[in-house]
PDB file of the backbone (N, CA, C, O) and the ligand in Angstrom, with CONECT records:
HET     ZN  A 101       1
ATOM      1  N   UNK A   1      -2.774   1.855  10.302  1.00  0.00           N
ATOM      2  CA  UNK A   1      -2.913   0.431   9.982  1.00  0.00           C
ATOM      3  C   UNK A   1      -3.396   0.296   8.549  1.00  0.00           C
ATOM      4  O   UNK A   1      -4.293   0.932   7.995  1.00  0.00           O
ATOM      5  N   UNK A   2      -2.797  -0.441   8.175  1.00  0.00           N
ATOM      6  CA  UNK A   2      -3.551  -0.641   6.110  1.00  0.00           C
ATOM      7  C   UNK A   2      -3.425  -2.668   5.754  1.00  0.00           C
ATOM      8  O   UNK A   2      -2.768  -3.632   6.146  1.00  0.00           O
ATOM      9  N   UNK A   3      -4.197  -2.447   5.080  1.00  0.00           N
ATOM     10  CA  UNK A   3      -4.488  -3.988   4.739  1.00  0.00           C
ATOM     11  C   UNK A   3      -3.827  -3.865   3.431  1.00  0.00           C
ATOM     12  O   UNK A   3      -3.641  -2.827   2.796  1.00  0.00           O
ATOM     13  N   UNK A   4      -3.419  -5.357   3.040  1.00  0.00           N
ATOM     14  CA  UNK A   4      -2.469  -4.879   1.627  1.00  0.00           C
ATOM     15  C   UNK A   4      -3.294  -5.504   0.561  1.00  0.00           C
ATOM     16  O   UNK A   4      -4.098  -6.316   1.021  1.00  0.00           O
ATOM     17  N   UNK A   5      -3.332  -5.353  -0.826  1.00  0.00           N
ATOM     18  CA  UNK A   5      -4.032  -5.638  -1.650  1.00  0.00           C
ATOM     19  C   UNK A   5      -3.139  -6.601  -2.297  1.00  0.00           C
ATOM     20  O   UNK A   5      -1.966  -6.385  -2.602  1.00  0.00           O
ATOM     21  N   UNK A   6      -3.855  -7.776  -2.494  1.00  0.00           N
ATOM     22  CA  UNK A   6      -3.557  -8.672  -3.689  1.00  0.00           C
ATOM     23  C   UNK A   6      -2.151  -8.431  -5.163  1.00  0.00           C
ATOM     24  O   UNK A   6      -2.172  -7.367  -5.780  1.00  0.00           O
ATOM     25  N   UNK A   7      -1.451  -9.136  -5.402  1.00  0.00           N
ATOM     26  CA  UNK A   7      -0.096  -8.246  -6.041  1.00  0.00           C
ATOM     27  C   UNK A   7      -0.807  -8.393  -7.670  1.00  0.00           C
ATOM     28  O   UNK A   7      -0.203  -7.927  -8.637  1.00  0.00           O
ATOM     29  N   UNK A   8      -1.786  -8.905  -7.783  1.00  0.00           N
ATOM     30  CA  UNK A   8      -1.954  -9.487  -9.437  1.00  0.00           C
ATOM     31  C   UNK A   8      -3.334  -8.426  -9.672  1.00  0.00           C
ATOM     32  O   UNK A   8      -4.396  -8.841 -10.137  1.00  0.00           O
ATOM     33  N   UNK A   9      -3.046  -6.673  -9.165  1.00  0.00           N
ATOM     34  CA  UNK A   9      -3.802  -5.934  -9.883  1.00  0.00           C
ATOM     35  C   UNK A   9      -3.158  -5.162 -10.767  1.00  0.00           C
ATOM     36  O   UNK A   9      -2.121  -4.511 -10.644  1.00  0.00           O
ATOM     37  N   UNK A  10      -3.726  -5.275 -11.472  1.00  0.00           N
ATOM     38  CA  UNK A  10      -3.205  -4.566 -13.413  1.00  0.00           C
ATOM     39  C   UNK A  10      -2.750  -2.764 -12.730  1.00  0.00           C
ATOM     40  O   UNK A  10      -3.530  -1.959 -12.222  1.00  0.00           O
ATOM     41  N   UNK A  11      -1.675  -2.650 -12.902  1.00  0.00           N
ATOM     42  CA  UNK A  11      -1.262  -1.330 -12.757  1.00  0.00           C
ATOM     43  C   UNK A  11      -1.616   0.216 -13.085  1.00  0.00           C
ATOM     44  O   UNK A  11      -1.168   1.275 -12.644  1.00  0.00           O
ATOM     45  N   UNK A  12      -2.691  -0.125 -14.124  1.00  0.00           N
ATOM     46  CA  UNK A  12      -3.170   0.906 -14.459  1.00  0.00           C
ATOM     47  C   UNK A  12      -4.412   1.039 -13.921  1.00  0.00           C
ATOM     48  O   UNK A  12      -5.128   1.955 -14.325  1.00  0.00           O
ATOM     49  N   UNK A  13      -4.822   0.238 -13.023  1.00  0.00           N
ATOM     50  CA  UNK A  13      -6.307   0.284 -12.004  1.00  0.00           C
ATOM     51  C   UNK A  13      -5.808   1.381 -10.632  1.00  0.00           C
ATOM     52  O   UNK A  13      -4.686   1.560 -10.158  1.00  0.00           O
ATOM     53  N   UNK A  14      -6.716   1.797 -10.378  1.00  0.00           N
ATOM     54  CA  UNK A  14      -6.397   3.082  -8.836  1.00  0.00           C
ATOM     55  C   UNK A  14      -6.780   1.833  -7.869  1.00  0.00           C
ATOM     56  O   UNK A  14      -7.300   0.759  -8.172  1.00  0.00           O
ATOM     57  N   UNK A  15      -6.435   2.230  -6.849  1.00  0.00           N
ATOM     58  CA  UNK A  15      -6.341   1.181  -5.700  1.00  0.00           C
ATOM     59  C   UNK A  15      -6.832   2.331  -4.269  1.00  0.00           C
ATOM     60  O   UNK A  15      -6.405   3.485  -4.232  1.00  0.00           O
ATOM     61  N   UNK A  16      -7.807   1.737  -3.142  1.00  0.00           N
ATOM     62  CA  UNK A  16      -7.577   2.792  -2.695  1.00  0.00           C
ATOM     63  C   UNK A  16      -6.297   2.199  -1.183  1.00  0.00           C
ATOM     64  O   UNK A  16      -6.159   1.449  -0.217  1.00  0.00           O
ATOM     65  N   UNK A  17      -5.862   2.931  -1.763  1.00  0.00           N
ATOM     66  CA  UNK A  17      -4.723   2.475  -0.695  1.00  0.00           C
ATOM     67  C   UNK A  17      -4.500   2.474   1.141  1.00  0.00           C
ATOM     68  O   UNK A  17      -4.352   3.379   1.963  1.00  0.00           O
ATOM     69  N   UNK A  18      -4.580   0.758   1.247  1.00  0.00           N
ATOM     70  CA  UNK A  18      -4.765   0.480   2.465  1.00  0.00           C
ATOM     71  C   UNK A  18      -5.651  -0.112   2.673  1.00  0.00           C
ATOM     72  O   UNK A  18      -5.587  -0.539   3.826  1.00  0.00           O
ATOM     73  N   UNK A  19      -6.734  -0.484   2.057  1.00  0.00           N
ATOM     74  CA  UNK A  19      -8.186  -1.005   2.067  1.00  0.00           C
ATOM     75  C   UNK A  19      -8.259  -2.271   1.493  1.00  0.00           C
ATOM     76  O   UNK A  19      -9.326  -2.742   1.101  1.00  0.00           O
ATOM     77  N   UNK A  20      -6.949  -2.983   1.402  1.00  0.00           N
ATOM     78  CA  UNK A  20      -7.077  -4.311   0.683  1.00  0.00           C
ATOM     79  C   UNK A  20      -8.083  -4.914   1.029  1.00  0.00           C
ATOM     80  O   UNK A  20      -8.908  -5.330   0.216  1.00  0.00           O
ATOM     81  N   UNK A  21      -8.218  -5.118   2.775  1.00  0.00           N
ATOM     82  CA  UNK A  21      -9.401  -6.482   2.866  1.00  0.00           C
ATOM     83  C   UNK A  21     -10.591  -5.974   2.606  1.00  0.00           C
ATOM     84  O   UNK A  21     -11.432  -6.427   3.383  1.00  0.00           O
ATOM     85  N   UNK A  22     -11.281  -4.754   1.359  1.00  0.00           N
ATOM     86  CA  UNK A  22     -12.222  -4.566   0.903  1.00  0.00           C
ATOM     87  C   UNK A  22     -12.789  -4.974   0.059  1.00  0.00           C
ATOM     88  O   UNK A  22     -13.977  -5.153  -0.212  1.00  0.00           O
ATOM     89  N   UNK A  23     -11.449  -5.204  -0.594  1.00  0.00           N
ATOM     90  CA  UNK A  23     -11.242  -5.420  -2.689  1.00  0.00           C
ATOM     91  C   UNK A  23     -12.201  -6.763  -2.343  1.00  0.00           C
ATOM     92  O   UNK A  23     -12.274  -7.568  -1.415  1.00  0.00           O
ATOM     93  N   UNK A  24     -12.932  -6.528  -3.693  1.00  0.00           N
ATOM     94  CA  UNK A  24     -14.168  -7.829  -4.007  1.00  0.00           C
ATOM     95  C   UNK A  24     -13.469  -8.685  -5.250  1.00  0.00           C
ATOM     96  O   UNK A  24     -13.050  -9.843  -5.259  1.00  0.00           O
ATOM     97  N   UNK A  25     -13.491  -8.053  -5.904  1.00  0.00           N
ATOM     98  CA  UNK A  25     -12.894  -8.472  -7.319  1.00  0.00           C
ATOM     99  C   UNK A  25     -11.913  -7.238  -7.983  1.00  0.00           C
ATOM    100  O   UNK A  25     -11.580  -6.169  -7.471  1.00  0.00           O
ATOM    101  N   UNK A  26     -11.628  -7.728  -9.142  1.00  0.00           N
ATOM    102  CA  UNK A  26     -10.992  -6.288 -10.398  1.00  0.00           C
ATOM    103  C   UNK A  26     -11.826  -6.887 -11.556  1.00  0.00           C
ATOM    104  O   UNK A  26     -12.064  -8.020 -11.974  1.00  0.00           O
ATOM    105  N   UNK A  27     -12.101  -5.851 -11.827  1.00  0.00           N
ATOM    106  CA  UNK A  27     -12.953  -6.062 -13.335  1.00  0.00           C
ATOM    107  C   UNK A  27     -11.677  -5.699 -14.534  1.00  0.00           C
ATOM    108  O   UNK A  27     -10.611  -5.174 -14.211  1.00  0.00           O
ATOM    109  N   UNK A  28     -11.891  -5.933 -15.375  1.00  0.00           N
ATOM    110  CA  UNK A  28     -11.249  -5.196 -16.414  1.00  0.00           C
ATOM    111  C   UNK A  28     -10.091  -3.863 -16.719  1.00  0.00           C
ATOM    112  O   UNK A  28      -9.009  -3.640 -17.263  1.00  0.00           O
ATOM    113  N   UNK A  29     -11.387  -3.073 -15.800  1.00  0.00           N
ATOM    114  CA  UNK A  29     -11.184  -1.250 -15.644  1.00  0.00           C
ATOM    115  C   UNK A  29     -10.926  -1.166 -14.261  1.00  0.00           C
ATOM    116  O   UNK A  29      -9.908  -0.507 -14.049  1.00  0.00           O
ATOM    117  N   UNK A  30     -11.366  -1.509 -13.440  1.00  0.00           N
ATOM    118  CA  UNK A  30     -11.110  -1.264 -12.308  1.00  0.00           C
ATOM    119  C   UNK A  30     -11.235  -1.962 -11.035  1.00  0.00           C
ATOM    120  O   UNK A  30     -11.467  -3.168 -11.114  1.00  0.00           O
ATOM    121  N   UNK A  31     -11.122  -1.424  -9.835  1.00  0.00           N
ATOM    122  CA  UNK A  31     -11.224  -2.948  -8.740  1.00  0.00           C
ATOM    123  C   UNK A  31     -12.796  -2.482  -8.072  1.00  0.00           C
ATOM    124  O   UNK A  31     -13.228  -1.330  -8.112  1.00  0.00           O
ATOM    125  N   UNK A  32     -13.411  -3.491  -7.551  1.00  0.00           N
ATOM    126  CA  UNK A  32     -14.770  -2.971  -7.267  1.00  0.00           C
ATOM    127  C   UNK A  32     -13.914  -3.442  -5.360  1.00  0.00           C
ATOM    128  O   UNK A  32     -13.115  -4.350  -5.129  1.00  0.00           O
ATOM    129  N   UNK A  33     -14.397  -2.608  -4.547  1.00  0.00           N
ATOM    130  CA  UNK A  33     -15.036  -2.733  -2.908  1.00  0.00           C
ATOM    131  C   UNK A  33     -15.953  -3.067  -2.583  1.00  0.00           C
ATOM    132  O   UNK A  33     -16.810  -3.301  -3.435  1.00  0.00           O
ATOM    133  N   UNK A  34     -16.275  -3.283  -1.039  1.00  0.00           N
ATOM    134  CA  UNK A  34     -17.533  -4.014  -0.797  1.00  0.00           C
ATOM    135  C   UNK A  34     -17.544  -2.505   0.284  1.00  0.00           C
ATOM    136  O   UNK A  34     -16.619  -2.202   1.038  1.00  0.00           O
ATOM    137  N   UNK A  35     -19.185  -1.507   0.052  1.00  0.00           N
ATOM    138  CA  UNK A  35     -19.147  -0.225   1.024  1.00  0.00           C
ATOM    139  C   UNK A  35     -19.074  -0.842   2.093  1.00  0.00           C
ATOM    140  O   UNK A  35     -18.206  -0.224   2.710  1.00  0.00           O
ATOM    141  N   UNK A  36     -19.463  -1.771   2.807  1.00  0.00           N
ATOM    142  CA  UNK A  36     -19.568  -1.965   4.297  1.00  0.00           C
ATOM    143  C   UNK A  36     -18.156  -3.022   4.621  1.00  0.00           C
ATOM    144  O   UNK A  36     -17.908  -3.254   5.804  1.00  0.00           O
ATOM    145  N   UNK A  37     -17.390  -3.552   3.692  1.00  0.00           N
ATOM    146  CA  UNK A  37     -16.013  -3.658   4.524  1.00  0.00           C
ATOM    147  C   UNK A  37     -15.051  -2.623   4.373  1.00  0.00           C
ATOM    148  O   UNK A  37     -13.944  -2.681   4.910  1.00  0.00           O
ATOM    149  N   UNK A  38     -15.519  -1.464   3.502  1.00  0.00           N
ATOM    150  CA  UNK A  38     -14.647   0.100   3.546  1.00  0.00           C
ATOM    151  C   UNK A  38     -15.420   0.355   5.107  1.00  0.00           C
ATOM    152  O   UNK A  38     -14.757   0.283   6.142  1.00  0.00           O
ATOM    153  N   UNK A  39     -16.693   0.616   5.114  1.00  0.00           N
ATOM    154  CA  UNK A  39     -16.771   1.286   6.432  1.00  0.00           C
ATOM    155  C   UNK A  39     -16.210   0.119   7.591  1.00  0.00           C
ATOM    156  O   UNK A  39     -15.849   0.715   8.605  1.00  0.00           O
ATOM    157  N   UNK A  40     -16.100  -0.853   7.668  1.00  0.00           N
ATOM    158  CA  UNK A  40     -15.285  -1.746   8.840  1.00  0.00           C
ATOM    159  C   UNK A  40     -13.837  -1.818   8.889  1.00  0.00           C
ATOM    160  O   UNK A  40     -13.148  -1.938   9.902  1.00  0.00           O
ATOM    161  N   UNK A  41     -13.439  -1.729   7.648  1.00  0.00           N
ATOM    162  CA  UNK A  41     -12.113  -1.153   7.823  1.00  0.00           C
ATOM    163  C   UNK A  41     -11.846  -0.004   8.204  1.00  0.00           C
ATOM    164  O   UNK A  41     -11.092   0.089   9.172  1.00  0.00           O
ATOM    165  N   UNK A  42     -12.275   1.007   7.692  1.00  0.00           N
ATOM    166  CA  UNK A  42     -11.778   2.388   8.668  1.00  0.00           C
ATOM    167  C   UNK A  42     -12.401   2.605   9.906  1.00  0.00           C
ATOM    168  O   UNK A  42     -11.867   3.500  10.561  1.00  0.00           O
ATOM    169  N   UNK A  43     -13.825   1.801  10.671  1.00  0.00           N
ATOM    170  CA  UNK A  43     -13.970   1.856  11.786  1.00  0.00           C
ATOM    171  C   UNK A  43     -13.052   1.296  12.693  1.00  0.00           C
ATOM    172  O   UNK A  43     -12.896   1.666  13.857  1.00  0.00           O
ATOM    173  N   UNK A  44     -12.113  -0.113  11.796  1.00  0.00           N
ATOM    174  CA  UNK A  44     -11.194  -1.026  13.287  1.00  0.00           C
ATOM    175  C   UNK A  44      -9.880  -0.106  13.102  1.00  0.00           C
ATOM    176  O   UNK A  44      -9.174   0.206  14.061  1.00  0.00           O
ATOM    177  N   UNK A  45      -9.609   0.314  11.719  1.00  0.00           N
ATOM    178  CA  UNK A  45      -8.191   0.409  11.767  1.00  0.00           C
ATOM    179  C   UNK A  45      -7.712   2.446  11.831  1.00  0.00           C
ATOM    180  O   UNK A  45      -6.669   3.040  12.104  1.00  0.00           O
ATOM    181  N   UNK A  46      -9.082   2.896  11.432  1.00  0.00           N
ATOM    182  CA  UNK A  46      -8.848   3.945  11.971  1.00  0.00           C
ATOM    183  C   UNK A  46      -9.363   5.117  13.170  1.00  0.00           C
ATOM    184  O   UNK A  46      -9.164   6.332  13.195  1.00  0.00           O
ATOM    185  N   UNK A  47     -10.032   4.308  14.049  1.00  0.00           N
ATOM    186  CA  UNK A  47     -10.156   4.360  15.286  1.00  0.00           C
ATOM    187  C   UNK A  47     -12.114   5.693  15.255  1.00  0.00           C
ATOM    188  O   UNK A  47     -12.569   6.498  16.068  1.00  0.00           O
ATOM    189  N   UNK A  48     -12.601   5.189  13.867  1.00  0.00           N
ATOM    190  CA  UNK A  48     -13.526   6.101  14.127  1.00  0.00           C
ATOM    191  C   UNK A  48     -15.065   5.189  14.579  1.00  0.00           C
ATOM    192  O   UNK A  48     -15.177   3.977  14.766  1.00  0.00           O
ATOM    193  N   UNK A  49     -15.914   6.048  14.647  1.00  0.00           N
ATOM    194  CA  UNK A  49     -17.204   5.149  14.914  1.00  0.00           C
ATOM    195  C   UNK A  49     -17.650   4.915  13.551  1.00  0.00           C
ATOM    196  O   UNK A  49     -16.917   5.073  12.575  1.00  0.00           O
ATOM    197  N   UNK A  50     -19.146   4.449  13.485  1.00  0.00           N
ATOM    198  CA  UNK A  50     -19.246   3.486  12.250  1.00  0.00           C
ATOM    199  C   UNK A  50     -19.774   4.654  11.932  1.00  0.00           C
ATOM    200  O   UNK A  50     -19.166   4.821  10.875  1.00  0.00           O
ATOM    201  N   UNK A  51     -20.360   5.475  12.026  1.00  0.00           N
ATOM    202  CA  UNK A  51     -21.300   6.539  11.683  1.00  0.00           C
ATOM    203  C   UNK A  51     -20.242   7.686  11.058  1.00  0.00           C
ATOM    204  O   UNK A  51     -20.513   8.440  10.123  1.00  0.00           O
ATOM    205  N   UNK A  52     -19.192   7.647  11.667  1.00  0.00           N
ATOM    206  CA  UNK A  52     -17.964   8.825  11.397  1.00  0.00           C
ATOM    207  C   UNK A  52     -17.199   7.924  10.185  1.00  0.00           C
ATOM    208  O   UNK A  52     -16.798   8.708   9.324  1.00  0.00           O
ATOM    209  N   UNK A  53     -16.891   6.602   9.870  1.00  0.00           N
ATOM    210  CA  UNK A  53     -16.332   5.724   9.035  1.00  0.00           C
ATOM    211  C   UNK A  53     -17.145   5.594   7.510  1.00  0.00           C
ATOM    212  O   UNK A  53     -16.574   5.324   6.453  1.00  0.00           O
ATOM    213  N   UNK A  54     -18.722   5.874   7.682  1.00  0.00           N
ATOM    214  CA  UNK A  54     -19.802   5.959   6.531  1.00  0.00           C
ATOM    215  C   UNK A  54     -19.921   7.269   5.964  1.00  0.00           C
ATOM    216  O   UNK A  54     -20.381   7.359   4.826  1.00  0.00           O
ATOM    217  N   UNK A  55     -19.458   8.651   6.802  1.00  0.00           N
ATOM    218  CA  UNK A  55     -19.400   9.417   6.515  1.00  0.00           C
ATOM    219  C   UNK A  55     -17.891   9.840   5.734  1.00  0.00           C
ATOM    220  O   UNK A  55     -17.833  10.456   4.670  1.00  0.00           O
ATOM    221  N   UNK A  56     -16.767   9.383   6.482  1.00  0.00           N
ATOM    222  CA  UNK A  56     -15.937   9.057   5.393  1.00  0.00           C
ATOM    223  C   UNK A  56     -15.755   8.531   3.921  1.00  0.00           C
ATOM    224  O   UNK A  56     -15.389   9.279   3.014  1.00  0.00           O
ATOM    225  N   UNK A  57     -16.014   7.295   3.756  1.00  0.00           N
ATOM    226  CA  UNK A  57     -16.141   6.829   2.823  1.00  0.00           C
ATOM    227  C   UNK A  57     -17.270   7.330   1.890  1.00  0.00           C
ATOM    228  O   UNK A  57     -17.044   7.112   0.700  1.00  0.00           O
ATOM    229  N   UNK A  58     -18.543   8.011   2.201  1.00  0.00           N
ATOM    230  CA  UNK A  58     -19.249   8.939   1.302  1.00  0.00           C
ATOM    231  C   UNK A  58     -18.584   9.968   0.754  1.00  0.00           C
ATOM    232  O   UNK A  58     -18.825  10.327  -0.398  1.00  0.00           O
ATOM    233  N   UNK A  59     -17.697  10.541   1.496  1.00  0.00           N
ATOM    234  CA  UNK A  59     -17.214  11.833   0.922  1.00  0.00           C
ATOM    235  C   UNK A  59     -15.754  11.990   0.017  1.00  0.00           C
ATOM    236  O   UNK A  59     -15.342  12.756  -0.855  1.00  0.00           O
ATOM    237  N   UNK A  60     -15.227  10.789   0.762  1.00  0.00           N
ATOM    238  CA  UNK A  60     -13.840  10.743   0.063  1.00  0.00           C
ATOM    239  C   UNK A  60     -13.928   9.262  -0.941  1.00  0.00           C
ATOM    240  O   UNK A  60     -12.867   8.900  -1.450  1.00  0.00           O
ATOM    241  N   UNK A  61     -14.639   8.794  -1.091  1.00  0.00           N
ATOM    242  CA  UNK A  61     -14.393   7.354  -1.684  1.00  0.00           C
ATOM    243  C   UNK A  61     -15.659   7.717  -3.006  1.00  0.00           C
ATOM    244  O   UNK A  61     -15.529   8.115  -4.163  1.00  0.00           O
ATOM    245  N   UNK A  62     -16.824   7.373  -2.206  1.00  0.00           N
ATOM    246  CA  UNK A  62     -18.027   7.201  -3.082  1.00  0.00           C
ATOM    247  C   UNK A  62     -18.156   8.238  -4.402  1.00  0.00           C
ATOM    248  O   UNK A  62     -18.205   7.933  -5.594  1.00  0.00           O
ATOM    249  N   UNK A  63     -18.209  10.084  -3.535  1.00  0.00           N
ATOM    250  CA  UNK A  63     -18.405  10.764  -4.492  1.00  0.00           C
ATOM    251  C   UNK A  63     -17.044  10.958  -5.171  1.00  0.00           C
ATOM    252  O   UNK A  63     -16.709  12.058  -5.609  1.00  0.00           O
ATOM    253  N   UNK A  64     -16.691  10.466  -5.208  1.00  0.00           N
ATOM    254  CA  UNK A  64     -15.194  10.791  -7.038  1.00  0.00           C
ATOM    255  C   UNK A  64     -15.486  10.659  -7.918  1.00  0.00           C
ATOM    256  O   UNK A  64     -16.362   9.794  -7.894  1.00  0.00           O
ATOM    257  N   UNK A  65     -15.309  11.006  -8.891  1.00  0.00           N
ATOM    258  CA  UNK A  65     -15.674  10.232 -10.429  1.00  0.00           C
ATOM    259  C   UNK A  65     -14.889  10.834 -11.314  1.00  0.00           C
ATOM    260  O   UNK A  65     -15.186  11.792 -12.028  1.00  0.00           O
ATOM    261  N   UNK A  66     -13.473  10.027 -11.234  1.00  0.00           N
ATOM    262  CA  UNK A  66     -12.846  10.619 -11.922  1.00  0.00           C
ATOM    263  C   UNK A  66     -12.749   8.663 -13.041  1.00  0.00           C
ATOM    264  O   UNK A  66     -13.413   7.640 -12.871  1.00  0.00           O
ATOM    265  N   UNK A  67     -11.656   8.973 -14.035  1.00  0.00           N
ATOM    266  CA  UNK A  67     -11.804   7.638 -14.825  1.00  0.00           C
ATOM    267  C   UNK A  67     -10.881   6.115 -14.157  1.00  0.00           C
ATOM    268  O   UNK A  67      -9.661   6.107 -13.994  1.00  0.00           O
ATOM    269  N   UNK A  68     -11.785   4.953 -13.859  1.00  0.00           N
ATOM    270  CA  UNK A  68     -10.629   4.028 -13.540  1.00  0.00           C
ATOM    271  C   UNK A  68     -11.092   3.897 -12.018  1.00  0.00           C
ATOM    272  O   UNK A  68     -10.940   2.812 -11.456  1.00  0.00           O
ATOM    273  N   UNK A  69     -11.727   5.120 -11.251  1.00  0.00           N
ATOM    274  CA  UNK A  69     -11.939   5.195 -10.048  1.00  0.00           C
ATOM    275  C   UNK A  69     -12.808   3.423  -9.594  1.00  0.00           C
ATOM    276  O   UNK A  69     -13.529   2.643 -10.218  1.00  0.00           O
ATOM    277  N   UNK A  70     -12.259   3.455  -8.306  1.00  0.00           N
ATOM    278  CA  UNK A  70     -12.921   1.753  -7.720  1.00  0.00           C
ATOM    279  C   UNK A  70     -14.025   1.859  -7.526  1.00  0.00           C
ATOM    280  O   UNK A  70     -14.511   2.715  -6.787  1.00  0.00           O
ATOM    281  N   UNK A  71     -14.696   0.950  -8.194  1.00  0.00           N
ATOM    282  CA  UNK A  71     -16.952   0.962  -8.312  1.00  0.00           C
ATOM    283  C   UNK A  71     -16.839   0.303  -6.480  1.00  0.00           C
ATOM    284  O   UNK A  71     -15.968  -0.265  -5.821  1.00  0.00           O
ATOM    285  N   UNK A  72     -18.070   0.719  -6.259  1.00  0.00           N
ATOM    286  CA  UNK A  72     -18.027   0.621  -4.685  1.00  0.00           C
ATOM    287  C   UNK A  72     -19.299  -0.127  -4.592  1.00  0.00           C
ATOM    288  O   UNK A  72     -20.283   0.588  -4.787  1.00  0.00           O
ATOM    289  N   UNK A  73     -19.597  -1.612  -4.301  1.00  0.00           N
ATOM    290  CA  UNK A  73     -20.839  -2.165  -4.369  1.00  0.00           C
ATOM    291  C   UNK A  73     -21.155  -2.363  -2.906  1.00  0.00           C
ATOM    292  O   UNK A  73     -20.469  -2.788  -1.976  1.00  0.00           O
ATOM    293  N   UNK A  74     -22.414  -1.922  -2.982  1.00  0.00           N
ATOM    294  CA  UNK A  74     -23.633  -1.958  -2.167  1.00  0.00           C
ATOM    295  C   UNK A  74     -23.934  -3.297  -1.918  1.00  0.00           C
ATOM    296  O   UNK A  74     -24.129  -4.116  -2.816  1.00  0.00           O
ATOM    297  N   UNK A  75     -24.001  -3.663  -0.147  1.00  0.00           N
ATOM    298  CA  UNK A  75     -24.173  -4.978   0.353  1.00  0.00           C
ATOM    299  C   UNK A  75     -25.330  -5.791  -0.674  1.00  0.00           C
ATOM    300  O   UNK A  75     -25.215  -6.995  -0.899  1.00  0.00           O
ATOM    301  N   UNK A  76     -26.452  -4.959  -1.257  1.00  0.00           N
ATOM    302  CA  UNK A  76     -27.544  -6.002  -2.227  1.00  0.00           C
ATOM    303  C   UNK A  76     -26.832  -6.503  -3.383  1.00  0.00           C
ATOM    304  O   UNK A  76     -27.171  -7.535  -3.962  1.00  0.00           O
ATOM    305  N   UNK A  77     -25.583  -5.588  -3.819  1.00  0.00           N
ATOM    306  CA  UNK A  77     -25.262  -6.430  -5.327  1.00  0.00           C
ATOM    307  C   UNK A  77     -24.434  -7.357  -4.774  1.00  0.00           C
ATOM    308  O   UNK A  77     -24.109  -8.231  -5.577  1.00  0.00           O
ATOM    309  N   UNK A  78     -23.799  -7.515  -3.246  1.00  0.00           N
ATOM    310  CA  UNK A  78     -22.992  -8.609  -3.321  1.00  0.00           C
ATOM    311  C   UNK A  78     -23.700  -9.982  -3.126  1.00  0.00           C
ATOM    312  O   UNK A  78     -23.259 -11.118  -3.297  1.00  0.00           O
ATOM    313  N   UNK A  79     -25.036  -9.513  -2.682  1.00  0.00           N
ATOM    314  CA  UNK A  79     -25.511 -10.891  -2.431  1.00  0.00           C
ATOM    315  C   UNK A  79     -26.258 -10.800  -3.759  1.00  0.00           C
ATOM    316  O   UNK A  79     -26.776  -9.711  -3.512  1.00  0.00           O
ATOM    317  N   UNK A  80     -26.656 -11.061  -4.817  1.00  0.00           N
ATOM    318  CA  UNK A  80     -27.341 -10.851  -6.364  1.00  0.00           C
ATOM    319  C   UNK A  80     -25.648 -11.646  -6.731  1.00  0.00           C
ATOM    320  O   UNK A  80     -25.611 -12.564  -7.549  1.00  0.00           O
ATOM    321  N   UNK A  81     -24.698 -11.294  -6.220  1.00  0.00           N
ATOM    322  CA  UNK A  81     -23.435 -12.150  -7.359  1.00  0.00           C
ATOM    323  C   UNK A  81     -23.130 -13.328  -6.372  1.00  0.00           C
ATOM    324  O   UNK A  81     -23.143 -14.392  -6.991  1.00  0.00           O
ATOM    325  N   UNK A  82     -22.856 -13.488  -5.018  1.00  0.00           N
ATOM    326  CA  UNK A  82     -22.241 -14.474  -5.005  1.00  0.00           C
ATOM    327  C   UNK A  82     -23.266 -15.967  -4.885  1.00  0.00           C
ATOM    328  O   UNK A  82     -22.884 -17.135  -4.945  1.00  0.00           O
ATOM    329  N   UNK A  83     -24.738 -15.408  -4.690  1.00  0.00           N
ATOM    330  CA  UNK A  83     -25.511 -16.496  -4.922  1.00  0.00           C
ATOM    331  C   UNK A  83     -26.681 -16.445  -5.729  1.00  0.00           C
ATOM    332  O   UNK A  83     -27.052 -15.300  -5.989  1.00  0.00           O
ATOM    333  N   UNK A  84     -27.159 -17.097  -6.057  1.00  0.00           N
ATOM    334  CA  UNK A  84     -28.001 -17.739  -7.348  1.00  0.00           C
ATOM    335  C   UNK A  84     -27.473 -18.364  -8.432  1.00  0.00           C
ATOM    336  O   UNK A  84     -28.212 -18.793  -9.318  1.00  0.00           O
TER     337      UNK A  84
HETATM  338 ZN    ZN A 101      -8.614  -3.450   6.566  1.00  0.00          ZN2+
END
């Protein structure tokens, strides 16, 4: 199962593919996620528990760092942007 991403991201941004209903925004450089709708997406759509879905996304998402890679924000910065 994959969620599709928005068509108006700049082509030279990495995407992680399938995780559309994560995408928060695109910055400039890259698209930022929200960690806890990566871990709810791969808990509904890929049949794991939430604990096996956090451990995913730590290992294959979070630690990369390669250039362009998607910034992955932490439930406190989303609430610091969408209110005050
Ligand atoms: Zn999804």
């Amino acid at each position: 199962m994959s969620c599709e991403h928005p068509l108006d991201i700049p082509p030279t941004h990495i995407i992680l593919n399938g995780c559309g209903c994560a995408l928060i925004r695109v910055s400039s450089d890259y698209c930022v996620y929200s960690y806890e709708k990566l871990v709810d997406h791969f808990h509904k759509h890929g049949s794991m528990t939430f604990e096996e879905a956090r451990d995913w996304v730590n290992f294959n998402i979070l630690d990369i760092s390669i250039p362009n890679w998607p910034y992955i924000a932490l439930d406190d910065e989303d609430a610091e942007e969408t209110e005050e």
